[in-house]
Structures are given as C-alpha cells and as structure tokens.
C-alpha positions as CSV (number, residue, x, y, z in Angstrom):
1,X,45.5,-115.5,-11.2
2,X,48.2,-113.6,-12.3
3,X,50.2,-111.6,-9.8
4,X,51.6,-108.1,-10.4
5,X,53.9,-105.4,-9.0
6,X,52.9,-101.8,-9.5
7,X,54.8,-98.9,-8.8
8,X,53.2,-95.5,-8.2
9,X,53.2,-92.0,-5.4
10,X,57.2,-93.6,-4.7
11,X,55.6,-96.9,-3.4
12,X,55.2,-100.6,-4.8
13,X,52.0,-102.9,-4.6
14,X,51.4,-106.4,-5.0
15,X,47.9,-106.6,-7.2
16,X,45.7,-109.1,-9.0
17,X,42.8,-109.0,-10.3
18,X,39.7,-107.9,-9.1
19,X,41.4,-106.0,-6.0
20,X,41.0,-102.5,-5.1
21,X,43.4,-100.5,-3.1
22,X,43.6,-97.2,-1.9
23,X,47.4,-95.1,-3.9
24,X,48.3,-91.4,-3.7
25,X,46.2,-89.2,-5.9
26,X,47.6,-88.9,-9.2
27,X,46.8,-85.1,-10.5
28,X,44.9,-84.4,-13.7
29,X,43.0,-87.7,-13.0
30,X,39.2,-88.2,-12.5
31,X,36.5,-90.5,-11.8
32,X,35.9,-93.1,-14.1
33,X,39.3,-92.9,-15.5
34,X,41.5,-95.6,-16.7
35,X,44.9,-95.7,-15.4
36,X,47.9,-97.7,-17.0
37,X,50.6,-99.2,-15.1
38,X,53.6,-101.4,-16.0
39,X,54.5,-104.9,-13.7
40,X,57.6,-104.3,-12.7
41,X,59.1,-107.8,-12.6
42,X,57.5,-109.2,-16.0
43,X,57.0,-105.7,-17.8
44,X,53.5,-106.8,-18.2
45,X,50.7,-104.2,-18.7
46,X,48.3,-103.5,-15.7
47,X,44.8,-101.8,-16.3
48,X,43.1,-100.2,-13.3
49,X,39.8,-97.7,-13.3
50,X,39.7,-94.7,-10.9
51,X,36.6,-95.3,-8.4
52,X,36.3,-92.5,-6.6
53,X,39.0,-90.0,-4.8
54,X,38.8,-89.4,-1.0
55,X,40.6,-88.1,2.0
56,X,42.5,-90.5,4.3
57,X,42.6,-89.8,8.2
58,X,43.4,-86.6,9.7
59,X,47.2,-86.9,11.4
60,X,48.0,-83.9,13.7
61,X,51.5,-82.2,13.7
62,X,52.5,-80.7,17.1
63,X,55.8,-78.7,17.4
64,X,57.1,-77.4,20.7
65,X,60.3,-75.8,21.7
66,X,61.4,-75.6,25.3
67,X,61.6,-72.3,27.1
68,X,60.8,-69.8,24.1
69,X,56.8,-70.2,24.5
70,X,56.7,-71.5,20.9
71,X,54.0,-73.8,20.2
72,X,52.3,-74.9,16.7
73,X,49.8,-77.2,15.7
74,X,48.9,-78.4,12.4
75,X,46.9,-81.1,10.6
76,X,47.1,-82.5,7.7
77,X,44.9,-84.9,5.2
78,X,46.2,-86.7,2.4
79,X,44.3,-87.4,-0.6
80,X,43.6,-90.9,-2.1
81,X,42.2,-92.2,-5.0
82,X,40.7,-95.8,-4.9
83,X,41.2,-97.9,-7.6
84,X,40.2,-101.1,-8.7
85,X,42.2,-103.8,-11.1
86,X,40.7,-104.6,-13.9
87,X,43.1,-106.7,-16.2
88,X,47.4,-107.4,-16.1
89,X,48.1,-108.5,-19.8
C-alpha cells in the first residue's frame, strides 16, 4: 500500500488507503464531496470523499484574575469533517 503525507487546517497526516480520519473543516465543503490533496514528499495526488462533518469535544476556557472579582468562562467546539481515502496516484 502506498503511503502518503497530506497537509491541511496547518497540520500533516500520514494516510493510505482505505483510512478515514477526522481534519479541520474545510469551508464551502459538503457531504459527499471529493477533496484533492497533494503528497507532500512524492508530489503524488491524494483523493479523499467528505463523509459527514461533526463537532469534536467541548473544551472549557476559564479566565480569572486575582483580587479584581473578574471571572469568565467560555466553551468552545471545533468543527470536523471526516474523511475517508479513497485513492493516492
């Protein structure tokens, strides 16, 4: 199986085929949708399909400063599509 290394959100992943993995949601993009990427060591071409788009874990922010009653707390949810390899040519 050929081995690939994407790049994509300002991160890098090591794919074959056949794998799905979970990459920053790319705007403009839906379900169904092919997605082109190019490996970055053989300059190969990498064809993945757009599963489904989801929402990762909520992570809460907490700020706090001493002695000025100033508390804040936030969440935040990323969003995610998962995608699934199909061919690196």
């Amino acid at each position: 199986m050929d081995l690939a290394v994407i790049q994509t959100g300002g991160k890098q992943y090591k794919v074959k085929e056949g794998m799905e993995l979970k990459i920053e949601l790319i705007p403009n993009k839906k379900e169904q949708d092919k997605l082109e990427f190019i490996d970055m060591l053989s300059k190969k071409k990498v064809i993945a399909r757009i599963l489904n788009s989801e929402k990762g874990k909520k992570i809460s922010v907490y700020k706090f400063k001493n002695k000025t009653r100033y508390r804040k707390k936030m969440g935040h949810r990323q969003n995610y599509h998962k995608i699934k390899i199909e061919s690196i040519k």
